[in-house]
N, C-alpha and C positions, 0 to 999 in steps of 0.2 A: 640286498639287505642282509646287514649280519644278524644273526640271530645268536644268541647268548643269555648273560647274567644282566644284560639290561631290559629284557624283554620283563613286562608289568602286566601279569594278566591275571584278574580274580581267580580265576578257575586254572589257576598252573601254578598254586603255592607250591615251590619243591625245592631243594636243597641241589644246590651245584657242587660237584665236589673236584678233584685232584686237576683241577685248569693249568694246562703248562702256564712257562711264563712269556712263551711267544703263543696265542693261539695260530692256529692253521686250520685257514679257511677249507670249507670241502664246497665243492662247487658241485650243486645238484642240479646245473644245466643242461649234464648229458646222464643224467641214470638210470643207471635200471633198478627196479624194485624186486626184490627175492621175498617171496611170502609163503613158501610151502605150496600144499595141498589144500589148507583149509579154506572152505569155502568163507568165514567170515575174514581170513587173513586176505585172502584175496577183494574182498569188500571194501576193507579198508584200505588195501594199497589201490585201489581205481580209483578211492576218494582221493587219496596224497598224489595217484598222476594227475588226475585232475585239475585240485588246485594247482601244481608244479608249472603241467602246461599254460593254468593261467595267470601264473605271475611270468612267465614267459622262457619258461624252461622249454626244452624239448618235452614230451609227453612222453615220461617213460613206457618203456615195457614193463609186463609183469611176467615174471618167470618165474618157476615154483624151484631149481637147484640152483645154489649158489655157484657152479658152473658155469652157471649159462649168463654170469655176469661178466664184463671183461675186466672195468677199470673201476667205476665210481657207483655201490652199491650200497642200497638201503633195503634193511634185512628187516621185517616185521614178525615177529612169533612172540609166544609163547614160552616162558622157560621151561625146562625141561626139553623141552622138542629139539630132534636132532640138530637141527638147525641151526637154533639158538644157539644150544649148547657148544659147537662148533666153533659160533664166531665168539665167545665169551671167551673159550678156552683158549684161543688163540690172540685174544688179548689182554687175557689176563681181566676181564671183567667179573669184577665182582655182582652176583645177582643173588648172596644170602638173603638181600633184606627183601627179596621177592618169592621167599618161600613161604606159603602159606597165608600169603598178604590178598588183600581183597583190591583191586582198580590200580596196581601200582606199578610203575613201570619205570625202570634206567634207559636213559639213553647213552651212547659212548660211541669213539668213533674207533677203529680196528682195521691196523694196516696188516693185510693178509700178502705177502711177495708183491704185486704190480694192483694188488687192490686197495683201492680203501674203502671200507663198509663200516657205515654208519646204521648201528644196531639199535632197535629200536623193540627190548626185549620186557612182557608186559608176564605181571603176576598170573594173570587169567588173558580170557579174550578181550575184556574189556581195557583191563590194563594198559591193554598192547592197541587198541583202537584209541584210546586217549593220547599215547605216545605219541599217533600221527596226526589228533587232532591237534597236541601242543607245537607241534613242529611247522604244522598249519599258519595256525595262528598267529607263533610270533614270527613265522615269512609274514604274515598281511594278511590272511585271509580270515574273515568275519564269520563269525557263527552265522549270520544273516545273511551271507551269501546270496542264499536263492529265495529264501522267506522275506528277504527285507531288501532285495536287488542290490546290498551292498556289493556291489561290482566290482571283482578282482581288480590290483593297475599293475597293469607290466611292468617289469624295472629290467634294467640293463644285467644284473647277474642275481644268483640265485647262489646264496650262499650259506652256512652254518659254521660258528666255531666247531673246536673239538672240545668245547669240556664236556665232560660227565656230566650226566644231568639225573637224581634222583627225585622222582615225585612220590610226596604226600601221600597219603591215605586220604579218601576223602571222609566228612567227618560223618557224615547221616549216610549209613548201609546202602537203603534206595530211599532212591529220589526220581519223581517222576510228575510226571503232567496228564490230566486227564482230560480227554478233548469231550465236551458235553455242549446241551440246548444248541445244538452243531444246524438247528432246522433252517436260519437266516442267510449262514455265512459257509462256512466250510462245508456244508451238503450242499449246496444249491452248488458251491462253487469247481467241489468234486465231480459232483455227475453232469454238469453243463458247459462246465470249461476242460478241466484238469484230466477227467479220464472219462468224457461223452459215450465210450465204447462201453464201460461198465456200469456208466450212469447211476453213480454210487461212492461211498466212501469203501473204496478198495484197496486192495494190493500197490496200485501203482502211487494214490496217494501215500497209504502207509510207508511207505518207502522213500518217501519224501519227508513224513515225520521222522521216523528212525534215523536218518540221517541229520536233521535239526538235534533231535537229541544226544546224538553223536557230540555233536559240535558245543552243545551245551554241560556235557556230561551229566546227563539225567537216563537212570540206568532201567524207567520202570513205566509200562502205560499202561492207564487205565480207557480202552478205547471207546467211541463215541458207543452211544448204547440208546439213542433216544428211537423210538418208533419208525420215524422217516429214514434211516439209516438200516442197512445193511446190518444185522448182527458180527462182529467181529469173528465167530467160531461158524456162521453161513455160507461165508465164502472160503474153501478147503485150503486157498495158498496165502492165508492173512498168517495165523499161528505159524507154519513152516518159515514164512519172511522173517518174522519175530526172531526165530532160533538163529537163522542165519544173519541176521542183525546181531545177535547177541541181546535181544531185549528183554526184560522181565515182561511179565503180562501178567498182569491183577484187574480185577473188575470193583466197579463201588459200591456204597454201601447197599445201591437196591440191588444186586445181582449175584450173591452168594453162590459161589462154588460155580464162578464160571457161568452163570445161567442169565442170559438175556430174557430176564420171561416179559416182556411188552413183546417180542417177537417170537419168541420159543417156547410160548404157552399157551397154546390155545384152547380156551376154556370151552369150546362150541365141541371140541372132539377128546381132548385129556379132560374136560369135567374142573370144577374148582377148585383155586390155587388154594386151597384149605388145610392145613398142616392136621389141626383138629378134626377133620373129617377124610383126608384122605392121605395120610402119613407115610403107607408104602410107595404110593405114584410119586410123590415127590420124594425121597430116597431112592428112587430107582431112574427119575429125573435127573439128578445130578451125578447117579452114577456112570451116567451114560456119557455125561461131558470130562469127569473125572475120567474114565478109562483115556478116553480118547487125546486127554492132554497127558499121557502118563510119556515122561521123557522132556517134556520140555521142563525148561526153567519156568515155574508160575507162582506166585501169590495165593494162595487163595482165601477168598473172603466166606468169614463164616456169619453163622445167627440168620435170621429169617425176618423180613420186611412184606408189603403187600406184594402184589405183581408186577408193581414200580414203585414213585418213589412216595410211598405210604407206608401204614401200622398195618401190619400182618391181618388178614383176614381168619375169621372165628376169634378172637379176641378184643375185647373190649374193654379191658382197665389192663395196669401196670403190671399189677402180681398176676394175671392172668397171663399177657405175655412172658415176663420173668419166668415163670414156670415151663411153657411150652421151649422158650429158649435154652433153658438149662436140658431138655430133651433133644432142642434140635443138634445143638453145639457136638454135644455126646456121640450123638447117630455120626454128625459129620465128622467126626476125628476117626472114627471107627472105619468110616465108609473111605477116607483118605489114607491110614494106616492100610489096609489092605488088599485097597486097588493099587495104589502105589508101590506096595511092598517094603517099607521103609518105615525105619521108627517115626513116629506123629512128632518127634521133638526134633526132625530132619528137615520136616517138611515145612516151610513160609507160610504161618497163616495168621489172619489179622481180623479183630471183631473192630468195626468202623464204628463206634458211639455214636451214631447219627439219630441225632432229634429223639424219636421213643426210645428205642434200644439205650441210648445214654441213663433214661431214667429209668429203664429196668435193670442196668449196671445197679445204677447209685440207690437202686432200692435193694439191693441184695444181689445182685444175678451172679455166681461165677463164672469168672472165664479160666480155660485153664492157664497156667503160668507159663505153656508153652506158647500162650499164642499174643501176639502183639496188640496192645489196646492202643486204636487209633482213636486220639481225641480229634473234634472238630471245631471249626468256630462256626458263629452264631449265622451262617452265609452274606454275613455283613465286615470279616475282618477282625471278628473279637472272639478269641479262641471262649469254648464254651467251660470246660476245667481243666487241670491238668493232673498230673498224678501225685499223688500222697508220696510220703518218703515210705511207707510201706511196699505200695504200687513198685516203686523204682528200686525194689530188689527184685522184682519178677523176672525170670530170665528170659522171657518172648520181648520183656523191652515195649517200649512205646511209642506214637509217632502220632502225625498232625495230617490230619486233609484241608486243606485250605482252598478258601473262595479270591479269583478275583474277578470273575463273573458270575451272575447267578442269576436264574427264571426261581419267581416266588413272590411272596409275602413277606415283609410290606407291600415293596415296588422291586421289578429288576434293575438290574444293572448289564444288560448286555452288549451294550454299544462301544462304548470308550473306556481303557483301560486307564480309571480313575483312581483306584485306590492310594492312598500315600506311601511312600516306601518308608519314612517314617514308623508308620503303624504297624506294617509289615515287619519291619527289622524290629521291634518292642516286643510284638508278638510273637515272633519264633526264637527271641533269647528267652523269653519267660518259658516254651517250649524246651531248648536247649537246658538251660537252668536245673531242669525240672525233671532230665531224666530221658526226653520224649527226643533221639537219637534213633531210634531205627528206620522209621519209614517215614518221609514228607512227600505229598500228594499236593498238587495244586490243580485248583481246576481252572483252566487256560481258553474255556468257552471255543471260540475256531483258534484258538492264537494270535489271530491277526484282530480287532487293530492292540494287541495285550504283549507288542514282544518284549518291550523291555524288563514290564514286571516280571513276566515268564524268566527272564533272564535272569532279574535278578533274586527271584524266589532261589530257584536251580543254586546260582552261584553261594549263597546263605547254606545251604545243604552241604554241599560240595565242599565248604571252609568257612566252617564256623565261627575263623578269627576274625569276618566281615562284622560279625555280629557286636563287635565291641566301635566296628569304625564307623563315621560318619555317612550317611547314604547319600550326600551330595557328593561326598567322594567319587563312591561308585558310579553316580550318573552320571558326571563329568569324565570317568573314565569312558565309559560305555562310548559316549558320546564323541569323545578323541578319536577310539577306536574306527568309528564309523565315519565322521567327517571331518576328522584331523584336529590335531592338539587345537590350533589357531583358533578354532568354532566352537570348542567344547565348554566352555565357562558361561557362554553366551546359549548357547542351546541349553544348558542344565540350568542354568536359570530363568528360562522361560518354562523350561520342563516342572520346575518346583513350583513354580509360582503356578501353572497349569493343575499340578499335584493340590499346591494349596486351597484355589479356590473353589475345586471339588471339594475339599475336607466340608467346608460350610454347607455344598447340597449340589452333588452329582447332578449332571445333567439330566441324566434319567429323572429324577426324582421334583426337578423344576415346575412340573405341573400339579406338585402338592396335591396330587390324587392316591389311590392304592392300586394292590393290585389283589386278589382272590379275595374276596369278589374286586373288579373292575370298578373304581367310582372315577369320576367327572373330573377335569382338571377345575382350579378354583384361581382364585387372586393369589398370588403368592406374597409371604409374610415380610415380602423385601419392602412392599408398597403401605407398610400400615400406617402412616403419617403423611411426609410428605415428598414422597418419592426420591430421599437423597440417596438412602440406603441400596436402590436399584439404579442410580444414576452411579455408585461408587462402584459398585460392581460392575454395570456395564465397559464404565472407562479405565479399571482392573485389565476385564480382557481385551479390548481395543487395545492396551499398550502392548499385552505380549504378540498381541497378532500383528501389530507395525512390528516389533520385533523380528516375528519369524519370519514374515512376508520379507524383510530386510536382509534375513540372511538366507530364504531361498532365491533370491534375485541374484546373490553373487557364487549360489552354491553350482560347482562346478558340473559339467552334463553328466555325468556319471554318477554322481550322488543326489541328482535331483529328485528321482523315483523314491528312493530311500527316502530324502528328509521329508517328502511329501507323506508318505506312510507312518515313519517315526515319530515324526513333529507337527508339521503344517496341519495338514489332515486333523487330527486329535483335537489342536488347539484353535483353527477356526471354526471345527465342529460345534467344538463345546461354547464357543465365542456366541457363534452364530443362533444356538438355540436359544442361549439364555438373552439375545439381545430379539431374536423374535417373540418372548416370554415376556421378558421384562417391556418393553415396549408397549403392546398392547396392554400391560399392569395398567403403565404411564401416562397412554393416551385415553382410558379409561376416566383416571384420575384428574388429569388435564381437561377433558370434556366437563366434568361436575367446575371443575374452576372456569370452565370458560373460554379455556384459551385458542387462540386461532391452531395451535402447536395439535390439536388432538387426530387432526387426519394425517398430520405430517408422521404424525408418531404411529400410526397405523402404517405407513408407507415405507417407512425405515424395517418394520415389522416383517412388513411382505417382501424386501429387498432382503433381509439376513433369511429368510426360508429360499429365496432362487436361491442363495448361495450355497445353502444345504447339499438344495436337487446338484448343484451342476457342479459340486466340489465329491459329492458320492459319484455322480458321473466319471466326472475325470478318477476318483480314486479307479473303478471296473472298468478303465480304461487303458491303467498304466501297463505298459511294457507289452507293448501289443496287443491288451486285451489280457492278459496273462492274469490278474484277478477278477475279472469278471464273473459277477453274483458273487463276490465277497463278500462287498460291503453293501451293510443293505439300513439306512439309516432309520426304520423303522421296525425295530424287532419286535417282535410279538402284536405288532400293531397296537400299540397300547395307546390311553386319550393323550399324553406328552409329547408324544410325535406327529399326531395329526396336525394336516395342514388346516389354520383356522377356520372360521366364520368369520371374514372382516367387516367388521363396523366401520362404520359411518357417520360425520353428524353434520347437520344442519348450521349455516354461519351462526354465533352468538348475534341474541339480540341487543348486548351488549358493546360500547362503543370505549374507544380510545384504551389504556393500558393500564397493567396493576403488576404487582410485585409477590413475589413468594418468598418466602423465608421461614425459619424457625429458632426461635431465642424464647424471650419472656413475653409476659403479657404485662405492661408497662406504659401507666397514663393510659389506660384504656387504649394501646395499640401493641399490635404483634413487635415486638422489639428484638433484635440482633445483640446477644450480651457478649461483654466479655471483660476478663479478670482484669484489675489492674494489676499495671507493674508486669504482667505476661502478655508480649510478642503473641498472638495467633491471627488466624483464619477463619473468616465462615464463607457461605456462599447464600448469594440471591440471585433472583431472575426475576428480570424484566418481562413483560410479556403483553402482547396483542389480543384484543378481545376476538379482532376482524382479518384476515385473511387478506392484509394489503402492508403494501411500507407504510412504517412509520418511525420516524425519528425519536431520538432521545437523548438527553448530555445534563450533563452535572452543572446544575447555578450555582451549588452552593455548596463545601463540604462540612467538614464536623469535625471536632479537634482530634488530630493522631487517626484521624480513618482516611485511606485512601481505596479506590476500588480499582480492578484492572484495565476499565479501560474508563474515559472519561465522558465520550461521546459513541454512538451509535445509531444501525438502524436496523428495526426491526421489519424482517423479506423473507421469501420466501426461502433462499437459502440458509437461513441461519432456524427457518422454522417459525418464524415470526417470536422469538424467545432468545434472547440471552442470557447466557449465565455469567455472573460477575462475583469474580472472589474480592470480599471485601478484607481490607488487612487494618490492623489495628499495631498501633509498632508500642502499645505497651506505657506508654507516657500521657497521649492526650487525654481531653475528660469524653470525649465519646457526644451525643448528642446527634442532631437529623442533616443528612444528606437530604438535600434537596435537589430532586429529577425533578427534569422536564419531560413529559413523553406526549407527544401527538397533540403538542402545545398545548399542555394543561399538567399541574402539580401532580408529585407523585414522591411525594418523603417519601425515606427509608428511616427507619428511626434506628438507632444503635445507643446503648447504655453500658457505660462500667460499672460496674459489681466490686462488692468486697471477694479477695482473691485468700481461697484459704491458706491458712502458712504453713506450709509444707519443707519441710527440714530435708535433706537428702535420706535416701531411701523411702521418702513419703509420696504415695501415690494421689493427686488430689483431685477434687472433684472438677468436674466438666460440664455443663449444662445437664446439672442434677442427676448425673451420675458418674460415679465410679467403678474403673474396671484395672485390676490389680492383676497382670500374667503370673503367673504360678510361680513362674521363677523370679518374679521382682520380690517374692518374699523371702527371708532369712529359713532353710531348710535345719531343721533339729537332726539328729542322729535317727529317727524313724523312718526319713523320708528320702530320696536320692531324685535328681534331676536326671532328665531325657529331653534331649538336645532333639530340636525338630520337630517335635509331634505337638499336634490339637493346635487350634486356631492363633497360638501364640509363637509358634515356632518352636515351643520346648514345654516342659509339664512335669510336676514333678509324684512321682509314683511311692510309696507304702514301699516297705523294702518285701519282696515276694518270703523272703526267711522269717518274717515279725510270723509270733503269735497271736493268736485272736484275744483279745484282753474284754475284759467287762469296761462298761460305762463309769462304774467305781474303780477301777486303777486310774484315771485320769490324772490323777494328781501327778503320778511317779511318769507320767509319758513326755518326750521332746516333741512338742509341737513346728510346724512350719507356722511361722508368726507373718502377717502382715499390717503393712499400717499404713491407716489412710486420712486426708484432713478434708474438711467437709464446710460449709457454709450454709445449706439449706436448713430450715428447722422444722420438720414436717416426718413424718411417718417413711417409714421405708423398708425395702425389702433386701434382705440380704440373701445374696445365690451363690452357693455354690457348685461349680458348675466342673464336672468331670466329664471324662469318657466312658461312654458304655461297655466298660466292660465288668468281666462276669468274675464271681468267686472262683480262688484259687483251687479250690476244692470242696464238697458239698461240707465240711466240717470249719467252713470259713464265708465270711458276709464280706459288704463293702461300707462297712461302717466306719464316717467318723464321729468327731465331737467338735465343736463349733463354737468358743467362746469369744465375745466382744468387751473389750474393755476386762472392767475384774467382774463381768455376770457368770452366772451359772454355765454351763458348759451344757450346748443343746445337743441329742444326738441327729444325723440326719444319713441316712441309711440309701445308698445308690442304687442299689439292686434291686432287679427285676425278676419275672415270673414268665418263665416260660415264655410264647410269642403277644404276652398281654399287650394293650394299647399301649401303656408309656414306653414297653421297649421298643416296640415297633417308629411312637416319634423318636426316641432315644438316637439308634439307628440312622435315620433317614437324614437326623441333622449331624451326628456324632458327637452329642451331649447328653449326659445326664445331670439331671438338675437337682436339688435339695432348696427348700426355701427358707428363711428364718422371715416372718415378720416380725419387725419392730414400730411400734404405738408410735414414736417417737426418737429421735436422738440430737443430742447437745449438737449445736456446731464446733466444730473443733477436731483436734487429733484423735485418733483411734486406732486400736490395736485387734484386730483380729487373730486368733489361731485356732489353728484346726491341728488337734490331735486323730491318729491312725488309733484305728482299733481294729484293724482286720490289716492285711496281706495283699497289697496289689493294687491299691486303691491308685486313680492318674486324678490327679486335678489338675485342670486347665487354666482355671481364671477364679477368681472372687469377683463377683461383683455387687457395689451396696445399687440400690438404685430408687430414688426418691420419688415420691409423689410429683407426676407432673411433668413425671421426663419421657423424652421421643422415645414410643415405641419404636422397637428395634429387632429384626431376626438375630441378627450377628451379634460380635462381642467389640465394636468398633462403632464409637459416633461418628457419621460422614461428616463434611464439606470445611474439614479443619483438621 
């Protein structure tokens, strides 16, 4: 493979420069690697023989003097260092723009007499490990390598042009991954599988991170810290690894200054972690971790939290904390200036805003200007504020911890890496935006089953110009990368579509229970009419799982591990719980109607739970057992995972067959409506009282209705229930289909309706509701569109630079207009319906103004309080709501707008919704 100016990789934005105009290939099938003395150069060149040998080069040597090279040499340093400088001078390579640069590195190739050495010369260390990851990479070799078994593939030569190659700065300073709630998956899988001898998150795994992060260019960890784990600063060869990795090492927001206290505190022999009560033991507590990391590269986190992850003990309101933290803050700049020997404005250190601590900021608290305020989000994906344009002259600069696993309140998320990239790329431009460039943190739970987000968090850090592109983009690259261009269109849209239907409700979160305290799983809100809602969804992930199952059938042996971890795995996971959830919803549902369908739907139930057990199986089984106790499909043990109570029922006493539907209530019968002049769909079912065949066929139809099939039977296979889409083409007068079913009548009745007149751009009503996507409206100069995000596919957001305006400037504001036509005449409720997120800053609300027709302009305010009830459902669905009732409204055209008054506001959807219409969780009528 050549490598060059065609190679496309997120994380290798760089500038190629002085390309002859014949390139000349350098063949690195027989090389040797020159890297000095230093131990991290050396590091890196094992990783570059490594992959070399396994794209099918010979397995170079490593030799520390350019000497001991004969012919075809790849030189790894540092600039400055004799080495470097050496092969530069000798070709004239320029390496100014790597003075004083932070991660940057030239490549170039340099014909020395009978040599030719391909220089691969880095600003810093890290610089220079990047070089060999880019070099890596575009030969073939995948970040994922060993974490995601993307399996090197030999090729017949191993090649590199000669141009110049200059890389970028990356744009966020450090960028790093925090491996955390590690109790399920990556501890179990450490100490049982991966390193049995240490029986622990140690040395031998960390070195397995390090080098993930290598591959990713993520320059900073925050290591696993949870109880069951090993303290990272316990074991004497973790921190030395780190250095010789070139790592950063920072701890989070509960562990200040280095200090694991759930392990390194113990209150039975140090006495209480009390700052109030015992103020010198804990300054002399950190002093003791402070010496001991004096010399490495570290982070460190300042302010004071409980002895995990809680509000500081002897405190009990805001200004109480606020106060003790402006003491502790002090003590610890004081105690880090002196042990380190080194001006305080030298030294990395970062106040995390986590949960209390935020609100002792925003009550007053100072931090000093040298040290970096890390905002956070809400551990649901909605950063919590960001900084004022005062804030973002600070020179500590400010940065983001971000969730995409998380143990907590509401509910967790620790199984499948659900969140939307969507929301994630929305979120870190407003970050970006905003100033918040120094530090991003992501918390990556074990990594595994989260590599892509992880990836593409990293990648957003690393090249901020992602941030303006498309996220389908990026996962269709991703996904080239790993199972070839031919796959990649096809796998990212089963990936979004995977992305999508979590936005509505995580699988975690399927059993509509909580979590601290623990409550009961319940009927989920898919089921609150008449089970179409959970029948659309069901047959949602059934389509992407024929999909994927479709393309790991022809997916080649070598990428089977991979797509199975990346893809399959994830999306029949998430398939499979919600289709054991929803079913029993169904057969629940089905039992009160009677139907023979209610054991079958318990049976379907308990068939998607084996496939759970025996698809986590086979996951702790791939690659010889190599993740085994990875994956563990019940974390935390929570009621969403438990395998049920399966019910049971008794045959109906009930004989022969009936129908399901929902439309109007019309001549005293359940009626199936639809517009005239409008082509649609609804759907019914047929269905058995008894648990035997029974026949059914169409005597008689009804003008302009045909249904999908005309004759049938109702058996055990089919569940004793069909479903039949009925279509209406838009012309006939509608009127009763008359079935036969188990020789005896069984109308369907169907009616047309006045269809409202709906002019282009007009959004019109449906079976007494309307739902208008954000961006079907006409956007004003106040509001800008975001392609992808919230249950629409796109949303349009408040411009983050508006001012906060009173409810009296309405007049002078550009509203996002919608307009919708309507035929019901009965009372209704108008919603507005956003995304949860949070003021831009405490001097800013989520307010808008909501006018209909020429009425007064209502205001309706999206913001929440702290982890109250409504954020908590807010959260769990990814909505926030506003209501307008209306007594009444005209049938006819109508003009909604919603004026901004605050900064950052997403709206997702309008929706009017009448008296009388199917309950709904979603923002979508099913079976049409």
């Amino acid at each position: 493979m050549t490598y060059g100016r065609r190679m496309i990789v997120a994380t290798c934005a760089a500038t190629t420069l002085a390309a002859p105009a014949t390139a000349a290939p350098v063949d690195l099938g027989r090389a040797t690697i020159v890297a000095g003395d230093d131990a991290t150069m050396r590091l890196a060149a094992d990783m570059l023989a490594g992959d070399l040998a396994d794209l099918g080069a010979r397995r170079p040597a490593i030799v520390a003097r350019l000497a001991d090279c004969a012919a075809t040499c790849i030189v790894i340093g540092v600039r400055g260092t004799p080495l470097v400088a050496e092969v530069a001078r000798a070709g004239r390579v320029d390496l100014s723009m790597l003075a004083g640069a932070w991660e940057r590195h030239v490549r170039a190739v340099v014909t020395m007499g009978d040599r030719r050495v391909l220089l691969i010369a880095g600003s810093d260390r890290r610089g220079a490990i990047y070089g060999a990851v880019d070099l890596s990479r575009g030969l073939g070799i995948s970040p994922w390598r060993w974490w995601a078994d993307v399996t090197p593939r030999r090729r017949a030569s191993v090649t590199v042009d000669d141009a110049t190659f200059v890389s970028k700065a990356p744009s966020v300073k450090y960028r790093g991954i925090f491996l955390n709630d590690e109790d399920w998956g990556l501890k179990q899988w450490a100490a049982k599988t991966h390193d049995r001898a240490k029986g622990n998150i140690g040395p031998r795994t960390y070195e397995r991170v390090y080098e993930l992060m290598w591959r990713l260019k993520a320059n900073t960890l925050w290591p696993a810290m949870h109880s069951i784990s090993t303290p990272f600063y316990g074991d004497p060869d973790n921190a030395p690894l780190a250095d010789r990795y070139a790592i950063v090492v920072g701890t989070s927001h509960a562990e200040p200054m280095m200090r694991n206290n759930l392990r390194e505190w113990d209150e039975a022999t140090r006495g209480a972690f009390d700052f109030t009560r015992r103020p010198d033991a804990l300054v002399d507590y950190w002093r003791e971790r402070v010496t001991a990391t004096r010399g490495q590269e570290d982070i460190y986190t300042l302010g004071l939290r409980g002895i995990h992850d809680g509000p500081m003990q002897g405190a009990t309101s805001t200004a109480a904390r606020q106060a003790i933290l402006e003491r502790v803050i002090g003590l610890q700049q004081d105690l880090l200036a002196k042990t380190l020997q080194r001006p305080i404005g030298d030294i990395p250190q970062v106040f995390v805003a986590y949960h209390e601590l935020q609100e002792a900021y925003d009550a007053g608290l100072t931090v000093p200007n040298d040290v970096t305020l890390m905002w956070t989000d809400d551990n649901y994906g909605y950063l919590r504020r960001l900084s004022t344009p005062q804030e973002q002259k600070r020179p500590g600069g400010a940065g983001v911890y971000y969730h995409l696993s998380y143990w907590g309140r509401p509910h967790d998320y620790l199984w499948l890496g659900t969140t939307h990239p969507a929301l994630i790329r929305e979120q870190m431009e407003r970050a970006w935006n905003t100033d918040a460039r120094r530090m991003w943190i992501v918390n990556v739970g074990d990594i595994k089953p989260i590599e892509y987000l992880s990836h593409y968090f990293v990648d957003l850090a690393f090249d901020a110009d992602l941030l303006r592109a498309d996220p389908v983009a990026h996962l269709r690259g991703f996904m080239g990368e790993q199972f070839g261009a031919g796959e990649a269109d096809g796998i990212a849209a089963i990936m979004m579509r995977f992305y999508t239907l979590a936005w509505d409700r995580r699988p975690e979160f399927m059993g509509f229970g909580q979590t601290e305290w623990v409550t009961p799983n319940r009927p989920t809100d898919y089921v609150q009419s008449d089970g179409e809602e959970a029948q659309a969804r069901l047959a949602a992930y059934a389509d992407i799982v024929r999909q994927a199952e479709a393309i790991a059938a022809r997916m080649p042996a070598d990428r089977r591990d991979a797509f199975f971890e990346l893809v399959l795995y994830p999306v029949r996971a998430a398939a499979k719980l919600n289709e054991r959830i929803l079913s029993l919803d169904l057969a629940q549902l089905y039992a009160r109607q009677q139907r023979a369908s209610a054991n079958v739907w318990v049976t379907r139930a308990q068939a998607a739970h084996g496939v759970l057990v025996a698809d986590t199986a086979a996951y702790n089984g791939l690659a010889n057992g190599k993740w085994r106790y990875m994956m563990d499909m019940a974390p935390r043990r929570l009621p969403v995972f438990d395998e049920p109570m399966w019910p049971g029922w008794a045959a109906s006493t009930k004989t022969g067959c009936d129908s399901a539907l929902w439309g109007g209530w019309i001549n005293d019968e359940n009626t199936l409506t639809f517009a005239a002049g409008q082509p649609a769909t609804r759907t019914a079912t047929v269905y058995g009282h008894q648990p035997r065949d029974v026949a059914w066929k169409v005597a008689r139809g009804a003008g302009g209705v045909s249904l999908s099939a005309s004759s049938g039977t109702l058996s055990a296979g089919n569940g004793y229930e069909q479903r039949l889409t009925v279509s209406y083409d838009g012309r006939g007068a509608g009127g009763t289909v008359d079935l036969v079913c188990d020789g005896r009548a069984l109308p369907l009745h169907t009616a047309v309706v006045t269809a409202p007149v709906a002019a282009a751009g007009v959004v019109a009503e449906r079976e007494r509701r309307v739902v208008v996507p954000a961006l079907a409206g006409v956007a004003g100069a106040d509001w800008q569109a975001v392609a992808g995000l919230g249950s629409q596919s796109g949303a349009l957001r408040s411009r983050l630079d508006l001012p906060s305006r009173s409810p009296a400037q309405v007049a002078g504001l550009t509203p996002a207009v919608f307009r919708v036509a309507t035929v019901t005449a009965t009372g209704a409720v108008l919603r507005i319906v956003g995304l949860p997120v949070h003021p831009r800053d405490p001097q800013h609300g989520l307010r808008v103004m909501v006018g209909i027709d020429g009425g007064t302009p209502v205001m309706v305010d999206l913001a929440t309080t702290g982890r109250s009830d409504q954020w908590r459902l807010n959260v769990l669905a990814n909505t926030a709501t506003g209501t307008i009732a209306l007594k009444s409204l005209r049938p006819g055209e109508h003009v909604v707008r919603v004026y901004a008054l605050d900064p950052g506001v997403v709206l997702d959807r309008i929706e009017l919704v009448f008296d009388g219409a199917r309950p709904l969780y979603g923002a979508t009528t099913p079976g049409g």
